[in-house]
C-alpha positions as CSV (number, residue, x, y, z in Angstrom):
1,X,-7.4,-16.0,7.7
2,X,-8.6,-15.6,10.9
3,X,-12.2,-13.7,11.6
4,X,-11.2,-10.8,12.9
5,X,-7.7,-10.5,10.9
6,X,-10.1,-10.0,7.9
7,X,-12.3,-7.6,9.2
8,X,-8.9,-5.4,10.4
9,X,-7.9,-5.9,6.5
10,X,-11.4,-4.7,5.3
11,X,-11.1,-1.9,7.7
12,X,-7.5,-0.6,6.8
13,X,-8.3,-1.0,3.4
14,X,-12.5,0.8,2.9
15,X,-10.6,3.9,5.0
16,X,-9.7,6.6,3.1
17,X,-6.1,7.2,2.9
18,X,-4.9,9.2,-0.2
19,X,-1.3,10.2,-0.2
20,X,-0.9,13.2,2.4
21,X,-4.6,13.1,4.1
22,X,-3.9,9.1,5.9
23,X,-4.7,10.5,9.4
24,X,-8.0,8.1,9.3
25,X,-6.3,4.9,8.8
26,X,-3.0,5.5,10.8
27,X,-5.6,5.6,13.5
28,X,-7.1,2.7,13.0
29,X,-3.4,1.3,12.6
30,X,-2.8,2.9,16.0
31,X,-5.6,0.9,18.2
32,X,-3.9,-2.4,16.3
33,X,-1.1,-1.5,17.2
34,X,-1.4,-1.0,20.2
35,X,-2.6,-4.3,21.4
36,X,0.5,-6.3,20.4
37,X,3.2,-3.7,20.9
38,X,5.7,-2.3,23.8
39,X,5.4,1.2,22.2
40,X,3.6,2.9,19.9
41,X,4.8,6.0,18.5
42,X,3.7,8.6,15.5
43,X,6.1,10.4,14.0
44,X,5.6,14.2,12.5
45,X,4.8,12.7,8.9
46,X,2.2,10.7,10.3
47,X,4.0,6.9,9.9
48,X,2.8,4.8,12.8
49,X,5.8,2.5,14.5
50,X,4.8,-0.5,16.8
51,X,7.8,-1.1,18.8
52,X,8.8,-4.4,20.4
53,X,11.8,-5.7,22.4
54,X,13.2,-2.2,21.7
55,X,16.8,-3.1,23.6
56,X,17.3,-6.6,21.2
57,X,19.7,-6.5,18.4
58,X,19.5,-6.8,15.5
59,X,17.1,-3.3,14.7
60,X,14.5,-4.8,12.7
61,X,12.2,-2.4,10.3
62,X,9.4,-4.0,8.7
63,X,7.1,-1.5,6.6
64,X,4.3,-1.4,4.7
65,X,3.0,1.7,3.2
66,X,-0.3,2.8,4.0
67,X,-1.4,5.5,1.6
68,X,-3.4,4.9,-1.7
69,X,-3.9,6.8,-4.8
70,X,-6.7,9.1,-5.4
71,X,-7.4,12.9,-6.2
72,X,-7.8,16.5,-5.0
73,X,-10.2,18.8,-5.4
74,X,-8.3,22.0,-7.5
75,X,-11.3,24.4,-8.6
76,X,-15.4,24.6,-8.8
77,X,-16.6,26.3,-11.8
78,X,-19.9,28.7,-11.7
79,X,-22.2,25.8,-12.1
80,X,-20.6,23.8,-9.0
81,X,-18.6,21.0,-11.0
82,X,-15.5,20.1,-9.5
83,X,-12.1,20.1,-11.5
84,X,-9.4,17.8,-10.1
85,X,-5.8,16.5,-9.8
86,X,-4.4,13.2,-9.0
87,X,-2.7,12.2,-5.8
88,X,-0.3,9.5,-7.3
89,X,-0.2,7.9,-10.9
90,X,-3.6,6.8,-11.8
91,X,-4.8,6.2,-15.4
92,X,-7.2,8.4,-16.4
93,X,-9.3,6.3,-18.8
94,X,-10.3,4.4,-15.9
95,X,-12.5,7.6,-14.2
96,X,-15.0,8.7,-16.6
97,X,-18.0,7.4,-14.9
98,X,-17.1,6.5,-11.6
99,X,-18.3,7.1,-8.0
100,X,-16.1,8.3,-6.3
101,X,-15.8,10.0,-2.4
102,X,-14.6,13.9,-1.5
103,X,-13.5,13.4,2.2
104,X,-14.8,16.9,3.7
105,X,-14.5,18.2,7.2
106,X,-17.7,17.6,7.7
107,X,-17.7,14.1,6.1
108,X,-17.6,12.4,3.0
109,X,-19.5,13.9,-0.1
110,X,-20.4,11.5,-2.8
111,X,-20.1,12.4,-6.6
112,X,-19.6,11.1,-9.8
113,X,-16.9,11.5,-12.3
114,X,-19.0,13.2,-15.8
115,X,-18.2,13.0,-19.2
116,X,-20.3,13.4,-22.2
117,X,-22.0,10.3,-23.4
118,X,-20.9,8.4,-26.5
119,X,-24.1,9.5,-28.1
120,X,-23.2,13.1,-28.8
121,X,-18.9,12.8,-29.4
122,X,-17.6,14.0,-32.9
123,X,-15.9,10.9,-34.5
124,X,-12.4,13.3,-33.3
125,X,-13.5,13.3,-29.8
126,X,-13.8,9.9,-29.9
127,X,-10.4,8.9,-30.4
128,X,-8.7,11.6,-28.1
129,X,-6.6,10.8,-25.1
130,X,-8.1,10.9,-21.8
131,X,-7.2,14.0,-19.7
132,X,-7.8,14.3,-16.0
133,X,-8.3,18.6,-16.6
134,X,-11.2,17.7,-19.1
135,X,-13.4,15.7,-16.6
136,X,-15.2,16.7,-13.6
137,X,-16.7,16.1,-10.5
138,X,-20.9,16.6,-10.0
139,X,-21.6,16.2,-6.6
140,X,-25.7,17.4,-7.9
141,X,-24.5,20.8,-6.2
142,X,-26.8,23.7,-8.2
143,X,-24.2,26.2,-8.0
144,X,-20.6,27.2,-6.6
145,X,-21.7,28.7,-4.0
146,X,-24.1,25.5,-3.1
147,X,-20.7,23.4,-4.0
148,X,-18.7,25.3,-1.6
149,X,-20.5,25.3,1.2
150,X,-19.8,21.2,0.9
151,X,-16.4,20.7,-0.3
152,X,-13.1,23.0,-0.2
153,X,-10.2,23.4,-2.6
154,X,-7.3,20.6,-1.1
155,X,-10.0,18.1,-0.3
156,X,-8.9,14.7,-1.4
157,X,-10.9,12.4,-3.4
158,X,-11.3,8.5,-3.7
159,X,-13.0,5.6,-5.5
160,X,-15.7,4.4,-3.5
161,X,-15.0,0.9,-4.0
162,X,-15.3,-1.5,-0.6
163,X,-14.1,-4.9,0.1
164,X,-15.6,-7.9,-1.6
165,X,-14.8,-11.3,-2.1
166,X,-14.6,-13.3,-5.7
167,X,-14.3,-17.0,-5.7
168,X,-12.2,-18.9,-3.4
169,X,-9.4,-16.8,-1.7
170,X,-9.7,-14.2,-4.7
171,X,-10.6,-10.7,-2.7
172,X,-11.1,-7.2,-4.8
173,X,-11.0,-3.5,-3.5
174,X,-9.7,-0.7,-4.2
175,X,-6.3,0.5,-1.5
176,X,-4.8,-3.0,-1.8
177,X,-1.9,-0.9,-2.8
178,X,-0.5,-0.8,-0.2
179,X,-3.2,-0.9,3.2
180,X,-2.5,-4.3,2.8
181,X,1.3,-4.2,3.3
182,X,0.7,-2.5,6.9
183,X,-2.1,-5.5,7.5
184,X,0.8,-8.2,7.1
185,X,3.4,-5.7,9.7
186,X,0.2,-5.5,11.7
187,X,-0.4,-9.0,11.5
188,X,3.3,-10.4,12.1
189,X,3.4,-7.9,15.3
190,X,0.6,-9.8,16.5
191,X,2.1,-13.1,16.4
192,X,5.3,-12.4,17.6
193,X,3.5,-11.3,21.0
194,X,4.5,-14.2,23.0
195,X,7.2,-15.3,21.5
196,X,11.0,-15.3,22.7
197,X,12.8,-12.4,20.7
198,X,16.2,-11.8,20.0
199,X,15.8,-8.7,17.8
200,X,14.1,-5.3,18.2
201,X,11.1,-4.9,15.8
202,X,10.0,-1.6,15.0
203,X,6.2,-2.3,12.7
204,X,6.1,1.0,10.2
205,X,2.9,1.9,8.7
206,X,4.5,4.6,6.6
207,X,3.0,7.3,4.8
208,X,3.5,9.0,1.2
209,X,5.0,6.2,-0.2
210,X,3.1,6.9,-3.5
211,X,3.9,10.2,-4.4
212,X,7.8,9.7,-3.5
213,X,8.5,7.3,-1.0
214,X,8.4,10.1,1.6
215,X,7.8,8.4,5.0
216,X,9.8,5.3,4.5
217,X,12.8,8.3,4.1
218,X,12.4,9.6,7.7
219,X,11.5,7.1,9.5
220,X,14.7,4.6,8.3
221,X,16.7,7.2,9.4
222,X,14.7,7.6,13.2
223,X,14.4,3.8,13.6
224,X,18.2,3.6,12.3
225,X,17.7,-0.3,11.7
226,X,20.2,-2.8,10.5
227,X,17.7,-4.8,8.6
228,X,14.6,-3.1,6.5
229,X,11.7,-4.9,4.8
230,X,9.7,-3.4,2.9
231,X,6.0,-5.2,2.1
232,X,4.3,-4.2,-0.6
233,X,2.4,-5.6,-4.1
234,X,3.9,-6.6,-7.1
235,X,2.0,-6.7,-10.5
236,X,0.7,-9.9,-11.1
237,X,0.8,-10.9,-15.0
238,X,-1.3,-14.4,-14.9
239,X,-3.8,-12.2,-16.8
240,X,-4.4,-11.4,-21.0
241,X,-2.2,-9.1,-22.1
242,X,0.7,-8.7,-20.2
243,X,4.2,-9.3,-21.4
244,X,6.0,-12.1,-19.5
245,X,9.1,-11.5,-21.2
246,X,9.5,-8.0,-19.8
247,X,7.3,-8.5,-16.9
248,X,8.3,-11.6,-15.7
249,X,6.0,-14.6,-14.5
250,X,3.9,-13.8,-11.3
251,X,0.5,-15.8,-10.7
252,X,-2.1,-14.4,-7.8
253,X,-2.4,-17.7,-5.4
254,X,0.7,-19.0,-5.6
255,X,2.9,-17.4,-2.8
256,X,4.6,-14.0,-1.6
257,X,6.6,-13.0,-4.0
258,X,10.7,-12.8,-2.7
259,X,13.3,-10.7,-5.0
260,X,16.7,-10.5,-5.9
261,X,19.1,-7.6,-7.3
262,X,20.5,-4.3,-6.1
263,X,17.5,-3.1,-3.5
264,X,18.0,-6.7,-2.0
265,X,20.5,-7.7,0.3
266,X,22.1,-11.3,-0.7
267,X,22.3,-12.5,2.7
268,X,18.8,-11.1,3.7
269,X,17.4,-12.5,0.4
270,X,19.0,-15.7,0.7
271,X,17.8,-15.9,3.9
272,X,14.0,-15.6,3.4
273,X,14.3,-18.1,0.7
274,X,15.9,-20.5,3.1
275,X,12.9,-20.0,5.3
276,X,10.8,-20.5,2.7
277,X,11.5,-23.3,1.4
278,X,12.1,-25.2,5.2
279,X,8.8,-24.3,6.7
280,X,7.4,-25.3,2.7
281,X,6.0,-21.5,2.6
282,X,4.8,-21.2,-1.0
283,X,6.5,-18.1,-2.9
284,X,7.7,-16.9,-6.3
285,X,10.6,-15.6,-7.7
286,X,11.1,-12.3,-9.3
287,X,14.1,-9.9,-10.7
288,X,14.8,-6.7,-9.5
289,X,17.8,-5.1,-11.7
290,X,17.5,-1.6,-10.3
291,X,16.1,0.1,-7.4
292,X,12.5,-0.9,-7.0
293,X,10.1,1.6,-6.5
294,X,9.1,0.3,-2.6
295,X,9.5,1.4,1.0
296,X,13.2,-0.6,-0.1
297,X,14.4,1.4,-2.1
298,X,14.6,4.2,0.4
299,X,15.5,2.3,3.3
300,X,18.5,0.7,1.5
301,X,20.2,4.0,1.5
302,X,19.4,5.3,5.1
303,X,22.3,7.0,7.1
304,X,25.4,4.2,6.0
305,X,23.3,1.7,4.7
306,X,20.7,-0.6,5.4
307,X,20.3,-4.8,4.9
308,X,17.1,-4.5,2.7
309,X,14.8,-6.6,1.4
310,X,11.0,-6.4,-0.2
311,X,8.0,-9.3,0.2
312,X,5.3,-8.7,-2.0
313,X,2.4,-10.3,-2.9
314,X,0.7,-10.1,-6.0
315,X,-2.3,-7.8,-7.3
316,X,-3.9,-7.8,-10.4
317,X,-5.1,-4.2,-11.5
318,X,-2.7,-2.1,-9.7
319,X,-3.8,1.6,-8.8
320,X,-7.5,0.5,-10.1
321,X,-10.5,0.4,-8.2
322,X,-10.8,-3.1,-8.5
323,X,-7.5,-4.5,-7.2
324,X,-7.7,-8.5,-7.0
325,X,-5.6,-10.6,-4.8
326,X,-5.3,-14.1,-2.8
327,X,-5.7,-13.8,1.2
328,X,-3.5,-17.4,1.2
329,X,-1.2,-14.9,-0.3
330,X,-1.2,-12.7,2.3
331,X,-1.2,-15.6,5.0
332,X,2.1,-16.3,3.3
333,X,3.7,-13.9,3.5
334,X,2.7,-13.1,7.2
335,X,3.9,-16.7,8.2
336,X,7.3,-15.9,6.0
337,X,7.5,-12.2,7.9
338,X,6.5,-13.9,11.6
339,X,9.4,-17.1,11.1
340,X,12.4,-14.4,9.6
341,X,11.3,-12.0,13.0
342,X,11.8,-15.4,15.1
343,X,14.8,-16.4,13.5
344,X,17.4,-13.4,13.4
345,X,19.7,-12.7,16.5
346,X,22.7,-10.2,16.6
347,X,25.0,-13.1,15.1
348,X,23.5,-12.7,11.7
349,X,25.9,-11.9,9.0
350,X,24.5,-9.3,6.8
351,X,28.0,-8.5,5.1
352,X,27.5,-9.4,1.1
């Protein structure tokens, strides 16, 4: 990956961008944007579109979502500790004694997630399910009224996790999910740049795509494309634990990974595998029998119907603060993306 493609991912992805509240990193997605596009446009949700070849045919969507779990700040008890809620589906075991960041107007606040220390919990309390309403927030606030003059109820909340690299191509951070999906539409725009097209490419970075696939909704039905791809992560399951049987076999390193079943268009499908395999693009195989729970999903059933189709490449520890995944991966799946753009014309079939 080129130097300054992987300082745009660790940018998009150490920006705060909790489901509702990603005004910060749609404007970092903006000033990308901008740079390889015809047209740049931000829609009343907040989903970002780079527009290219507008007038070509066929209307291309590609989107990647760029929201990521976190929390909200819901109440602040007499003593200033902060009660919370999530903003997307997060396990709770994971929180108790985390850092994590309350994005304020006047800036970020840190704090740490409390719980009472193994040393003092009843053999009971021990065994009890984690519950979000029975942690807090201490932000080392002496009061509520010293709290309040810091943070406000409705201020979101996220793991302070920033980009590092493992061994080899192995990155981990938290966001993956999905600020890297809008890096590879970000990235594709890019290389399309000077290159002949026959199709009109609109690059979504869409918003609230974890807490109901909100911005992929409205802006499949503005861009009113003929073909939609949805980017995104799937779970990997080359670690202990996981079930292959019901999960199906998906190994971090070893390519995008390219779908089949109802969200997926056969010709579209069939197609990326095509391209695949000629340009000897690494990718994996996976199973889709219903709707996924992508951008897809949603764009598939825009106005009369969409050609959709989802690339995703896989993440070990999804919604985690310490999401793991390849950046040949991602190179995959950008050169996969880049070759379909270059490819389609208005003579493509997209009749099952």
């Amino acid at each position: 990956m080129r130097k300054d493609s992987f300082q745009f991912l660790k940018k998009l992805v150490e920006t705060p961008s909790p489901s509702g509240f990603e005004q910060p990193v749609q404007r970092v997605v903006r000033e990308e944007m901008a740079k390889f596009s015809d047209e740049v446009k931000t829609d009343v949700h907040g989903n970002v579109i780079g527009i290219k070849n507008p007038q070509g045919k066929p209307r291309l969507m590609l989107a990647g979502h760029c929201d990521e779990v976190g929390f909200m700040v819901r109440y602040i008890d007499e003593k200033g500790f902060i009660s919370f809620s999530a903003i997307g589906g997060i396990d709770a075991h994971l929180i108790p004694g985390k850092r994590v960041q309350i994005h304020t107007q006047k800036g970020p606040i840190l704090g740490v997630v409390g719980k009472k220390p193994i040393h003092i919990l009843r053999k009971e309390e021990k065994k009890e399910e984690v519950e979000l309403s029975k942690l807090w927030i201490d932000i080392g606030a002496k009061d509520k009224k010293e709290a309040e003059k810091l943070v406000s109820i409705g201020d979101p909340i996220t793991f302070s996790e920033r980009l590092e690299r493992l061994q080899g191509e192995l990155v981990v951070s938290r966001g993956f999910d999905d600020k890297m999906g809008t890096f590879v539409v970000c990235e594709v725009l890019r290389r399309i740049t000077e290159k002949p097209l026959r199709a009109a490419v609109f690059a979504t970075s869409t918003v609230q795509e974890e807490v109901g696939l909100r911005g992929a909704r409205t802006a499949a039905y503005s861009i009113n494309p003929q073909i939609g791809i949805a980017v995104d992560v799937d779970v990997a399951t080359d670690y202990p634990g996981v079930d292959k049987k019901k999960e199906g076999e998906i190994f971090v390193g070893k390519g995008a990974v390219l779908y089949k079943g109802a969200n997926i268009n056969p010709r579209v499908g069939e197609m990326l595998i095509k391209i695949a395999t000629e340009e000897s693009i690494p990718y994996q195989l996976s199973g889709a029998s219903g709707a996924t729970g992508t951008d897809a999903n949603v764009i598939q059933i825009s106005r009369a119907g969409v050609a959709a189709a989802l690339v995703s490449v896989p993440l070990r520890y999804l919604h985690t603060p310490v999401e793991v995944l390849s950046l040949e991966d991602i190179e995959n799946a950008v050169k996969l993306l880049t070759a379909f753009v270059l490819r389609i014309n208005e003579e493509i079939n997209l009749i099952p």
